[in-house]
C-alpha positions as MATLAB code, in Angstrom:
seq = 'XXXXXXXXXXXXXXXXXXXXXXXXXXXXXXXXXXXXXXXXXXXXXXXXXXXXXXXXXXXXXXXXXXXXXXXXXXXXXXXXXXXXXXXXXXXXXXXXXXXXXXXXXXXXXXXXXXXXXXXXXXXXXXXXXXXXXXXXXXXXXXXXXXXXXXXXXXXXXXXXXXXXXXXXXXXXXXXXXXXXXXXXXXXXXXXXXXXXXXXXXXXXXXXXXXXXXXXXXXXXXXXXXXXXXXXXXXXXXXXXXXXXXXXXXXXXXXXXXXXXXXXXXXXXXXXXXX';
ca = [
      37.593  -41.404  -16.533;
      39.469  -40.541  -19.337;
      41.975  -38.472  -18.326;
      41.551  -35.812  -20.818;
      41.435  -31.940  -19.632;
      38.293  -30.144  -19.916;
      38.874  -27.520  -22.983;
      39.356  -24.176  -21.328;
      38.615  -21.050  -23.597;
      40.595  -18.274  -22.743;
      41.074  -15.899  -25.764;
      37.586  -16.354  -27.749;
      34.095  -17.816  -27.990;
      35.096  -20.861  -30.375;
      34.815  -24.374  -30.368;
      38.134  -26.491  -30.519;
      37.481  -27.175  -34.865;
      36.789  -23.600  -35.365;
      40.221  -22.391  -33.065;
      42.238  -25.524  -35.443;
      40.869  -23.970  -38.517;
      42.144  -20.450  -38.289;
      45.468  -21.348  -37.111;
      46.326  -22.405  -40.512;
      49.093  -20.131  -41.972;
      47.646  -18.966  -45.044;
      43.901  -18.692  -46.021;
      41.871  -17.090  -49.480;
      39.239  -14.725  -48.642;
      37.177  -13.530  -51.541;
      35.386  -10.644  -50.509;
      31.323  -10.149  -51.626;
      31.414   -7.101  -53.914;
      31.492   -3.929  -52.215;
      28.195   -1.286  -52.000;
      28.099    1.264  -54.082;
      28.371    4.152  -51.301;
      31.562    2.721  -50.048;
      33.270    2.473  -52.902;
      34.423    6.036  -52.655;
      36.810    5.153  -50.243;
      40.027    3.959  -52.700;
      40.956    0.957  -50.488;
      38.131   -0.301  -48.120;
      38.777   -3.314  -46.067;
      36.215   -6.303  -45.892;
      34.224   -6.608  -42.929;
      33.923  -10.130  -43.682;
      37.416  -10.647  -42.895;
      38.268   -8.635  -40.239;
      35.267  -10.334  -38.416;
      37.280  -13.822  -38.723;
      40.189  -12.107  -36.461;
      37.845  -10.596  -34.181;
      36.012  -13.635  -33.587;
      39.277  -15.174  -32.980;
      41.401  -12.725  -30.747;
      38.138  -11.010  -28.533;
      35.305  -12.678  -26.544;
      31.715  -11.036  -27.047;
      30.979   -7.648  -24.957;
      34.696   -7.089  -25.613;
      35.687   -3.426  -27.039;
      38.156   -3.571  -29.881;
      40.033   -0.779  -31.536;
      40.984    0.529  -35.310;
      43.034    3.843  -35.388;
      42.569    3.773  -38.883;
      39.458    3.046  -39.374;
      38.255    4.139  -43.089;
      34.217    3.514  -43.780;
      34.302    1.867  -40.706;
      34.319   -1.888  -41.474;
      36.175   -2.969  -38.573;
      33.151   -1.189  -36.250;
      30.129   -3.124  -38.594;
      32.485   -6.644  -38.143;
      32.194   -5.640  -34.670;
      28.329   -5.480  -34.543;
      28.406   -8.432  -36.387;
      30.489  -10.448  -34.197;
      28.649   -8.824  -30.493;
      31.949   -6.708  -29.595;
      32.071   -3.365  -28.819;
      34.187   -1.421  -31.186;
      36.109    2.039  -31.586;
      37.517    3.739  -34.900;
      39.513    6.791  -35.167;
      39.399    8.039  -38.924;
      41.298   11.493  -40.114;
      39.206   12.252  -43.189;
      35.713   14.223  -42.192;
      34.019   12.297  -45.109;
      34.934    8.906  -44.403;
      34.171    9.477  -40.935;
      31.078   10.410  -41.644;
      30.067    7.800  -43.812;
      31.351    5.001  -41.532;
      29.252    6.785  -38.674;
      26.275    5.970  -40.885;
      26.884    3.073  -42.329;
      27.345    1.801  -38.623;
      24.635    3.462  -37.846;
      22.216    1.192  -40.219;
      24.219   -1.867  -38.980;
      22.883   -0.855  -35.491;
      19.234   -0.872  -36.400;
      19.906   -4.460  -37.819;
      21.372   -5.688  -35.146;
      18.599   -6.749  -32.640;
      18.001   -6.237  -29.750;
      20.791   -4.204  -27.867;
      23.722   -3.490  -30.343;
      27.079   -3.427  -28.875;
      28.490    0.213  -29.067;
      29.966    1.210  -31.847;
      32.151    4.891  -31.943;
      33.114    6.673  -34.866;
      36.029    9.535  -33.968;
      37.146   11.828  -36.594;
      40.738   12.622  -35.949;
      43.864   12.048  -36.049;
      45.145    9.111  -34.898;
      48.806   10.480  -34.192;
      46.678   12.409  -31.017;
      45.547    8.795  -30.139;
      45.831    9.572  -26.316;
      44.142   12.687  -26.630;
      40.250   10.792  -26.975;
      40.542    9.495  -23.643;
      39.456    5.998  -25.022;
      38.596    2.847  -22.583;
      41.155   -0.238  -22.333;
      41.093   -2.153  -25.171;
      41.218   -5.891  -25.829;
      42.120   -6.040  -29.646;
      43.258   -3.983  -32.415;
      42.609   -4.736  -36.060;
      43.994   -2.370  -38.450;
      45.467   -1.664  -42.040;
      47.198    1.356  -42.849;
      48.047    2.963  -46.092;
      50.500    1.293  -48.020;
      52.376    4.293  -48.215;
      51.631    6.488  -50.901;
      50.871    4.318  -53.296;
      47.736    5.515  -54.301;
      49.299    8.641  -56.030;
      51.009    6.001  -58.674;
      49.332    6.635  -61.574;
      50.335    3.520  -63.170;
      48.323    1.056  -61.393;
      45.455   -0.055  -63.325;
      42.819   -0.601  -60.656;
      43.856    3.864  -59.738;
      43.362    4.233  -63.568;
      39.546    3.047  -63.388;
      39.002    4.880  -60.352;
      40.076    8.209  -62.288;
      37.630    7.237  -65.351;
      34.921    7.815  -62.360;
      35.075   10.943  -61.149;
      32.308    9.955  -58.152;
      35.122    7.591  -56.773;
      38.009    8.992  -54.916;
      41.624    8.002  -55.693;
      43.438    9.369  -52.743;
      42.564    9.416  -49.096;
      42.617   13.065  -48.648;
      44.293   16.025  -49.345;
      45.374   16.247  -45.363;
      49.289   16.699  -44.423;
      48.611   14.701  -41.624;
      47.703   11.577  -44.129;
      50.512    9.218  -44.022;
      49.106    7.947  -47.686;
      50.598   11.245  -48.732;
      54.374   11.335  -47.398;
      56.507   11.131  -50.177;
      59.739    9.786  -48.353;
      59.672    5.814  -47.074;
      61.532    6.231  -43.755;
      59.564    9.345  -42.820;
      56.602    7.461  -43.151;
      57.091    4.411  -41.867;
      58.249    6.227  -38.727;
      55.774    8.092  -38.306;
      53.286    5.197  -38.413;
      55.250    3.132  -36.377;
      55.094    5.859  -33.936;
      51.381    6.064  -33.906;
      51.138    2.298  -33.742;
      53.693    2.478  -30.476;
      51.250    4.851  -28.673;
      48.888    1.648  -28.557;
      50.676    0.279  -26.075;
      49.458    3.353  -23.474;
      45.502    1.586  -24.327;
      45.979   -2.171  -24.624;
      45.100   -4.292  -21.565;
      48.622   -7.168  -21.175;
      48.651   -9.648  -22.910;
      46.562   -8.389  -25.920;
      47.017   -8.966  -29.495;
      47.268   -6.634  -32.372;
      46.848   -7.193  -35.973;
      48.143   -5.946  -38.917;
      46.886   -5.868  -42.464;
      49.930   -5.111  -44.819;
      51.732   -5.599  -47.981;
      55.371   -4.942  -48.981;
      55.058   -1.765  -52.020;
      56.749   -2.034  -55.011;
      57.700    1.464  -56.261;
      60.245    2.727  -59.203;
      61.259   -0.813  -60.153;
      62.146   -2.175  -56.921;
      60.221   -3.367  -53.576;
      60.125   -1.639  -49.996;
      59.562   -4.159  -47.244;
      56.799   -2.367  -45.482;
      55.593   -5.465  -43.507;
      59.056   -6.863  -43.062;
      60.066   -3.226  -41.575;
      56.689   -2.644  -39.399;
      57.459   -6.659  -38.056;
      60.877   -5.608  -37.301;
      60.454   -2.276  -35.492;
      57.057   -3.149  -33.928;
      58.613   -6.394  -32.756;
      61.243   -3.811  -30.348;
      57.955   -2.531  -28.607;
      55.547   -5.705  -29.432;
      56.200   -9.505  -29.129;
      55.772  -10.633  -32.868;
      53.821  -13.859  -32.680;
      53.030  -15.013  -36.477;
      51.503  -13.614  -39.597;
      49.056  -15.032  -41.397;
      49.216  -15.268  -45.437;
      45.629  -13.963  -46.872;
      45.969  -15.053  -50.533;
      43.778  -13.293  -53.232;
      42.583  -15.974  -55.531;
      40.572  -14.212  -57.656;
      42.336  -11.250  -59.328;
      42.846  -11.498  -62.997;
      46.560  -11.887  -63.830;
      48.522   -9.562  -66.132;
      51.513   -9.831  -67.964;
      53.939   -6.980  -65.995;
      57.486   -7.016  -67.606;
      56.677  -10.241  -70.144;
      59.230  -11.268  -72.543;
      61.436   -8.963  -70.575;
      61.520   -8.774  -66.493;
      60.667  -10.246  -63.441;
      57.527   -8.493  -62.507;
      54.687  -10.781  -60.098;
      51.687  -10.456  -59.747;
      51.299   -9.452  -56.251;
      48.050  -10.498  -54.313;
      48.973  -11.348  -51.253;
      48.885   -9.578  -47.865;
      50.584   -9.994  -44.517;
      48.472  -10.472  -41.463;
      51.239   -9.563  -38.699;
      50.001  -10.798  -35.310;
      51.717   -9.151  -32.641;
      50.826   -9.313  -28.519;
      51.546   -6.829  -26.147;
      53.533   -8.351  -22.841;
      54.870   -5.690  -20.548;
      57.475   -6.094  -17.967;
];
């Protein structure tokens, strides 16, 4: 005999290299270029990514949750992946692209999709939809408001195109439009606290988010979500995604300190009650 333990698989559905190889702490992901229909949406997330997490935190036939779900690429990784998957999304147009969009990824996914649910709303009234328990949540939220900065030169293209949208929406409730920090990182903190009321113990929750630089001088969104999330949350890690491929430009050269910033936190928190 040789002694060694059988591998037991708890959390997921991988084998022991694949489990090794996402535990490294940083990782570039270079996205396939995006369809033309979702490109409306001013920040979509890639499904290709945010099927690596839930392949990693889920087992198939389990149901995992966005409340913030966009054009629904979270739900199509979901498909993808065989979990079951739930998105709440304010805006009426996104939500009803990503019920389509999820809808063609059902017809391609043969022969008995998982279920995929598209709920337009808000997800401040998150206990309101009477949703099932939930074994993962992968999310991003807006980065504040920076889509309203008229400086940035990837907003500038998207105004040269008047078929692409700049914003999210026009809604109060859309935390991409408060114009004060603390408001909205409370707010969002608070909608991100009511998880806790879904989540089956002991599951994880992950966090797509950058710190914003605004007016010459950087708010630490993920630092401040990790710190106040981490009173409600156990903080576990974050994960580094790197974004290789974005042409550089010369902010402040020849007379500040400007980066180029294309990097994202991946906050990994677990929920352990008492």
């Amino acid at each position: 005999m040789s002694g060694k333990r059988p591998f037991r698989n708890r959390l997921n559905d991988l084998a022991p290299k694949e489990w090794i190889r996402f535990q490294k702490s940083w990782f570039v992901h270079d996205p396939p270029p995006r369809r033309k229909d979702v490109k409306l949406h001013p920040a979509k997330f890639p499904e290709t990514l945010a099927q690596e997490f839930i392949e990693f935190f889920t087992k198939a036939d389990q149901t995992v949750l966005d409340p913030m779900v966009g054009t629904g690429s979270t739900l199509i990784a979901c498909l993808r992946s065989g979990r079951h998957g739930i998105g709440i999304e304010l805006s009426p147009k996104y939500a009803e692209l990503a019920t389509r969009l999820v809808e063609e990824e059902q017809v391609s996914t043969a022969p008995e999709p998982p279920r995929a649910t598209v709920i337009q709303g808000d997800a401040a009234d998150l206990l309101s939809f009477d949703l099932p328990p939930i074994d993962y949540v992968f999310t991003s939220p807006p980065y504040w408001n920076m889509l309203h900065a008229r400086g940035a030169g990837t907003q500038k293209q998207r105004r040269e195109d008047a078929d692409l949208d700049v914003t999210y929406s026009d809604e109060p409730a859309d935390l991409g439009n408060i114009e004060e920090y603390d408001e909205f990182l409370d707010r969002l903190v608070a909608i991100y606290s009511k998880l806790q009321e879904v989540l089956k113990p002991r599951a994880y929750l992950t966090i797509i988010v950058k710190n914003v630089k605004k007016g010459g001088k950087i708010y630490p969104l993920a630092w401040d979500l990790a710190r106040q999330l981490g009173q409600i949350y156990t903080l576990k890690d974050e994960k580094i995604w790197a974004q290789d491929a974005i042409r550089l430009a010369p902010y402040g050269m020849g007379n500040a300190w400007v980066s180029n910033t294309f990097h994202h936190y991946c906050l990994q928190f677990r929920f352990e009650p008492d």
